[in-house]
C-alpha positions in Angstrom: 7.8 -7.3 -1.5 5.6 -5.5 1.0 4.8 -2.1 0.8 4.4 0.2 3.9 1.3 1.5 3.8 -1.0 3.3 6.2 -4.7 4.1 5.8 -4.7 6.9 7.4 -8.1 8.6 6.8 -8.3 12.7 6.5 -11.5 14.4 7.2 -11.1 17.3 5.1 -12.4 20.3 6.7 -13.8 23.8 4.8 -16.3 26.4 4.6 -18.1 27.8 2.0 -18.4 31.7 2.1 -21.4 33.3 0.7 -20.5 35.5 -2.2 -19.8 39.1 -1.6 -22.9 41.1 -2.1 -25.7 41.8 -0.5 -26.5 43.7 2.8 -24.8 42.3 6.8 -28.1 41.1 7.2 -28.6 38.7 4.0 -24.9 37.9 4.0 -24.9 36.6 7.7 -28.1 34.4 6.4 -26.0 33.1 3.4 -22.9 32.3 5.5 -25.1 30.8 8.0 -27.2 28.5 5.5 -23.5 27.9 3.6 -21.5 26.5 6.8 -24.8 24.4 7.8 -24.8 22.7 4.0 -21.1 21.6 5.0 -21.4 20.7 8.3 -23.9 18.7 7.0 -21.8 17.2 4.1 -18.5 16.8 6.7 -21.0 14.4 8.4 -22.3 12.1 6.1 -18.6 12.2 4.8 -17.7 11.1 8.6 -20.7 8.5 8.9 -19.2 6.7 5.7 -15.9 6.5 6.4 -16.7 4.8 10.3 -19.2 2.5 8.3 -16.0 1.8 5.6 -13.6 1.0 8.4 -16.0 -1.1 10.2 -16.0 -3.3 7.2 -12.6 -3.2 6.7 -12.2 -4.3 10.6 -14.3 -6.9 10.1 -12.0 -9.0 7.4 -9.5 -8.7 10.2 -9.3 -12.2 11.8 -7.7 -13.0 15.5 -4.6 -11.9 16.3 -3.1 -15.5 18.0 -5.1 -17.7 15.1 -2.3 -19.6 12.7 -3.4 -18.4 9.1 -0.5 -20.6 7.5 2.4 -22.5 7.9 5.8 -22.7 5.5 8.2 -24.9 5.9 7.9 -24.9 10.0 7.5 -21.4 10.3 3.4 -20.3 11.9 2.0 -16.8 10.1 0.1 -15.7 12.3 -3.4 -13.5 12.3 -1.2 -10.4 13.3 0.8 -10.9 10.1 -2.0 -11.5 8.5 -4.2 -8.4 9.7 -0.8 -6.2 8.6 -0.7 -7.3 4.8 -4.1 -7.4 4.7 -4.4 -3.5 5.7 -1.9 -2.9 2.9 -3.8 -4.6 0.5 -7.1 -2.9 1.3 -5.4 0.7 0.9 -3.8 -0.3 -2.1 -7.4 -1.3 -3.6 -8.8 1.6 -2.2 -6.2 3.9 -4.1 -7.2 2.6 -7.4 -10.6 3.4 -6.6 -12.0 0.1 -5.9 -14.1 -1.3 -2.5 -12.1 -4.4 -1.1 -14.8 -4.8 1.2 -17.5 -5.8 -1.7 -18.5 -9.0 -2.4 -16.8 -9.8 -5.7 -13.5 -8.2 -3.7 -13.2 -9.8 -0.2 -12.0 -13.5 -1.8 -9.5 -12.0 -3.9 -8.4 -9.6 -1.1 -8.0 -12.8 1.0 -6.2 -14.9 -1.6 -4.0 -11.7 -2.2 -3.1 -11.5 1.7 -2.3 -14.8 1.9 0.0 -15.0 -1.0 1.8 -12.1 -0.3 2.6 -13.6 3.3 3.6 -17.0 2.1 5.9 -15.3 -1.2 7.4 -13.3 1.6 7.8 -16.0 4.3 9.7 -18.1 1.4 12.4 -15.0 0.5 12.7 -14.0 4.0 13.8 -17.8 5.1 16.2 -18.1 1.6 17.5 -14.6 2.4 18.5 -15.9 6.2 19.8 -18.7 4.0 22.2 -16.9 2.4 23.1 -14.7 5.8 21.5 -11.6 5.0 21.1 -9.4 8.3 19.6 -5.5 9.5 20.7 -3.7 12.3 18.6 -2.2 14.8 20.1 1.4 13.5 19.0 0.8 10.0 15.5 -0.3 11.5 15.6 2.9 13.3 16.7 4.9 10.8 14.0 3.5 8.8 11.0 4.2 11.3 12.3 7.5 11.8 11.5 8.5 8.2 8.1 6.5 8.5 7.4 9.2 11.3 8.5 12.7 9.5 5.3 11.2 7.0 3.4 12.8 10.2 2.9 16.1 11.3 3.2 14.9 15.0 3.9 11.8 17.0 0.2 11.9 18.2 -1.1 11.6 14.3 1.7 8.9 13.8 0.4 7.2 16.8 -3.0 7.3 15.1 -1.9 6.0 12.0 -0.2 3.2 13.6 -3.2 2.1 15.4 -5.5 2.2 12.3 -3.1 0.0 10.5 -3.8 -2.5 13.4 0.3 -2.5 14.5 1.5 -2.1 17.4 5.5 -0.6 17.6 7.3 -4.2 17.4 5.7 -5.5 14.9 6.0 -2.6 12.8 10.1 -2.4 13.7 9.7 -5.9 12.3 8.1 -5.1 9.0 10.5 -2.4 8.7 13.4 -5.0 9.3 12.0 -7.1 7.3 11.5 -5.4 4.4 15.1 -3.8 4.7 16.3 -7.7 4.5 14.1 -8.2 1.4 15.7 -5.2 -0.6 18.9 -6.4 0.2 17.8 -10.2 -0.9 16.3 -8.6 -3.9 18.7 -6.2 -5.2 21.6 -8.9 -5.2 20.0 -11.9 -5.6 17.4 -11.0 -8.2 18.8 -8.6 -10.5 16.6 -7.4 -13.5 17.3 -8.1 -17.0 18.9 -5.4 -19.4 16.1 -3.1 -20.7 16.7 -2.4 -24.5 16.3 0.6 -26.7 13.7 -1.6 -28.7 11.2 -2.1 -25.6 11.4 1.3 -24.4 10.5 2.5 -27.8 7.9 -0.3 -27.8 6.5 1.5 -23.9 6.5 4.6 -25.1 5.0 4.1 -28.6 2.0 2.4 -26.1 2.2 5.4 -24.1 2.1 7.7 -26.8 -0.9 6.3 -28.8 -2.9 6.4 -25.5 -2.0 10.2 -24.7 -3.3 10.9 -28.4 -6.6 8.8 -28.1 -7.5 10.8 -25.0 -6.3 14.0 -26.3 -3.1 14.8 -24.3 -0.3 16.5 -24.8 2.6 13.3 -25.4 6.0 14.5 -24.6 9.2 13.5 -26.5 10.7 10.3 -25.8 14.1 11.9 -24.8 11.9 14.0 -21.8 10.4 10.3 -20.3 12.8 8.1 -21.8 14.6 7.6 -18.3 11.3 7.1 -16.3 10.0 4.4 -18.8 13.4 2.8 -18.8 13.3 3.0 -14.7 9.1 1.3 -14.9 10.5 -1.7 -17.7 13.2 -2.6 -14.7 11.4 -2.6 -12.4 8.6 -4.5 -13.8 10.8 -6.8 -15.3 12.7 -7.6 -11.4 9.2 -8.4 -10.0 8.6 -10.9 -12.8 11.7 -12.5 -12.1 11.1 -12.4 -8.3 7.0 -13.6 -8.9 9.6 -16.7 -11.0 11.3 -17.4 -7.9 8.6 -17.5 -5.8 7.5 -19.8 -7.5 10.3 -22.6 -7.9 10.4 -22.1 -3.9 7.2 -23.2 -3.3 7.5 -25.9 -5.2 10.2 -27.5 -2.6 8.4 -25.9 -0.1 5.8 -27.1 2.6 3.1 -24.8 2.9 -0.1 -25.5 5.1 -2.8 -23.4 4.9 -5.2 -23.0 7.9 -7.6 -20.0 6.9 
């Protein structure tokens, strides 16, 4: 399933005060010399980010181009341009550069698979009849929006992710059907007693090795019960995926 995701990037803005001490005169100096070290930081910071998102732009491909096709139905480069933004903020949270060279062919493979995987559960969810209404679509985008302080930042976000307002009320319909598809159709398997022992023996042993502090099974018992499920329900759907493709007729153009 996709996630919605915006890269929405924060210049962080601060000063550093001199420390107290000192006559008006010197302190002025030190405040003055502090305020220019950050400006100066704020703008490298700022020259690195544009030069981050200009590579980032750059795996972008046209709009209108045909990136794949499954079973009749065209992907198109707008699609594509979406899942790949999601992708690229999803690497960038764990720290890694999507734009290197080692990362831009698995960023592409991953864009492209995550289209086609969804294309398949989309058309065998309309299959089966599931629908969204446009108040659960709007319900939806109005708690996308109270992420944002105002509209105007929202707005911003929404260009940066390279959407425009349909097409993210269609992602948002979309992945309303999908939860709906997955939650009946693809139910997880029981989680036992013995595996989240197993998890949190894992878990455990880690916290030790790094010197933290582990906390009794009872206190994360539910939250590693709640991970095994759902780890266990993307397996299951990754399975499905799967068996659909292979009765599936998947062309793809990029």
């Amino acid at each position: 399933m996709k996630k919605m995701m915006f890269a929405v990037i924060t210049v962080l803005m601060a000063v550093v005060l001199a420390a107290c001490g000192g006559n008006e005169e010197s302190k002025a100096k030190n405040d003055e010399k502090a305020k220019t070290s950050v400006t100066d930081q704020q703008k490298e910071q700022q020259k690195q980010m544009e030069e981050m998102q200009k590579k980032l732009k750059a795996q972008q491909i046209d709009e209108k181009k045909t990136v794949a096709i499954v079973n009749n139905k065209k992907i198109l480069g707008s699609d594509y341009n979406s899942a790949l933004a999601t992708i690229q903020g999803q690497m960038q949270q764990m720290g890694q550069d999507p734009t290197s060279k080692e990362a831009a062919k698995q960023v592409k493979n991953q864009t492209i698979d995550s289209l086609v995987g969804q294309t398949l559960l989309l058309q065998e969810a309309d299959k089966k009849n599931f629908k969204v209404t446009e108040a659960a679509i709007n319900k939806r985008l109005d708690e996308v929006k109270k992420r944002f302080k105002t509209n105007k930042e929202f707005e911003a976000a929404l260009q940066k992710s390279g959407m425009d307002m349909k097409t993210l009320k269609t992602q948002i319909g979309d992945d309303i059907i999908l939860n709906q598809y997955v939650e009946k159709e693809v139910p997880a398997d029981k989680v036992t007693d013995e595996e989240i022992q197993k998890a949190y023996d894992q878990y455990a042993e880690q916290g030790k090795s790094t010197g933290q502090e582990v906390p009794k099974l009872e206190d994360v018992k539910q939250q590693i019960q709640q991970s095994l499920q759902q780890q266990k329900q993307q397996e299951s759907l990754a399975k499905q995926v799967e068996e659909l493709k292979q009765n599936a007729k998947i062309d793809i153009k990029i």
